[in-house]
N, C-alpha and C positions, 0 to 999 in steps of 0.2 A: 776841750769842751765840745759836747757835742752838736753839729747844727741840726735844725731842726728846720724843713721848709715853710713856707708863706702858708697861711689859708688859701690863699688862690693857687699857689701848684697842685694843694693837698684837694682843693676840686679837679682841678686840672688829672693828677691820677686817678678821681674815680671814674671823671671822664672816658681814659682810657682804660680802666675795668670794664666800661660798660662797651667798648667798641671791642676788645677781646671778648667780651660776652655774646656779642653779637655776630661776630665774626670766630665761630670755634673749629671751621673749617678750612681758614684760611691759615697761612704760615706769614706771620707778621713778626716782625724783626723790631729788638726793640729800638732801634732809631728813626725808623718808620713809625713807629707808634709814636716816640719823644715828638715828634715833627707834628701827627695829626693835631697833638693838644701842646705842642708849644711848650716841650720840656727837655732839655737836653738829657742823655742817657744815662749819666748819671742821677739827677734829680727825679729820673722815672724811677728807675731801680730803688733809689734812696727812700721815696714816697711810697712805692709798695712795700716796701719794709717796714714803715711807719706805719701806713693803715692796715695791712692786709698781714701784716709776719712773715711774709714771701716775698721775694722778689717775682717780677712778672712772668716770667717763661714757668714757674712753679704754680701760678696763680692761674697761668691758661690751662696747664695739664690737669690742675684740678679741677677747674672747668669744665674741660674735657669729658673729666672720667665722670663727673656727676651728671652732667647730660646723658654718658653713658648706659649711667644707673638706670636712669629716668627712662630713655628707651629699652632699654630691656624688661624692666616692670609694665613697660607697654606693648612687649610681643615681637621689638623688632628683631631681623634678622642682625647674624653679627657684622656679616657683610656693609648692611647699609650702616650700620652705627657706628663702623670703621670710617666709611667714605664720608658720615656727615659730622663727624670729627677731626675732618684734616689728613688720616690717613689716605696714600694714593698706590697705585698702581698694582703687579700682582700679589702684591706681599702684603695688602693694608690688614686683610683679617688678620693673618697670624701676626703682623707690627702690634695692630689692636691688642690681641689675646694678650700677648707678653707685655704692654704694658699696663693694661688693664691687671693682668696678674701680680703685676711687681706693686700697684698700687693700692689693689685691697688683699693681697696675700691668696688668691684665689682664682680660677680662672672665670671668665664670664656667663658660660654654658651652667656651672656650678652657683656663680652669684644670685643667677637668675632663676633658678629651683628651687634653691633656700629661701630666698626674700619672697617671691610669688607665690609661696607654698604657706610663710609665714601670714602674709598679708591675706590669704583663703582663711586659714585657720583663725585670724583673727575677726574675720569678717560673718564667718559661718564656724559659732563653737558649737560643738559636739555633746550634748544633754545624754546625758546614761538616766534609763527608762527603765526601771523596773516594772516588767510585766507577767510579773509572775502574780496568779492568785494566791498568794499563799499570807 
C-alpha cells in the first residue's frame, strides 16, 4: 500500500519549493532543506514526488533553468545567469551552457535568438502593403 504524507508535511514541501525558489543560487542539500521545514529526507523527497512529479534536486534544476529563460528574454549576459544560478568559479559559463543545453536540447546563445526573435515577431507583425497603382 502506498503512503501518502499528512497535509501538513505536503505544506511543509511547498514550503521548501518556495526557499529552493528563493534561494536558486545557493547549493542546498536536501537534508538541510528536510531540517529548514521539519521533514526528514526521505518525506521531502517522497512529498516532492507527490506534488511536484520530481523529486527536489530535479525541481531546483528546473528552477534553475526557467529563471534562466527568464534572463536571457531579458538581455542578460550568460556569465551573470550562470553566477545567479548557483554556477561558481572559472568553469560556471560553460557548466551553464552544457546544462542549459542538455535541458532544452539547445544551447543558450541559440535559445535566446529564437525566443526574442519570436517574441518581436509576435509583438510587431508585418502587414504586406500593396502600393502599386494598379
Amino acid at each position: 500500500m502506498k503512503r501518502t504524507l499528512s497535509d501538513n508535511d505536503l505544506l511543509r514541501v511547498q514550503d521548501a519549493a518556495a526557499i529552493i525558489e528563493a534561494n536558486l543560487q545557493q547549493h542546498l542539500k536536501i537534508p538541510e532543506l528536510g531540517e529548514k521545514v521539519y521533514l526528514n529526507s526521505f518525506k521531502l523527497k517522497t512529498g516532492f514526488k507527490q506534488v511536484y512529479g520530481v523529486g527536489p534536486y530535479t525541481y531546483l534544476q528546473h528552477m534553475r533553468m526557467e529563471f534562466a529563460k527568464q534572463m536571457l528574454r531579458e538581455g542578460a549576459t550568460l556569465r551573470h545567469i550562470a553566477v545567479s544560478i548557483g554556477f561558481r568559479g572559472a568553469q560556471a559559463e560553460s557548466n551553464f551552457i552544457k546544462a542549459f543545453k542538455k535541458y532544452e536540447k539547445i544551447p543558450p546563445g541559440l535559445w535566446r535568438q529564437v525566443h526574442v526573435q519570436q517574441k518581436a515577431v509576435s509583438l510587431y507583425p508585418v502587414y504586406k502593403v500593396d502600393i502599386s497603382n494598379n
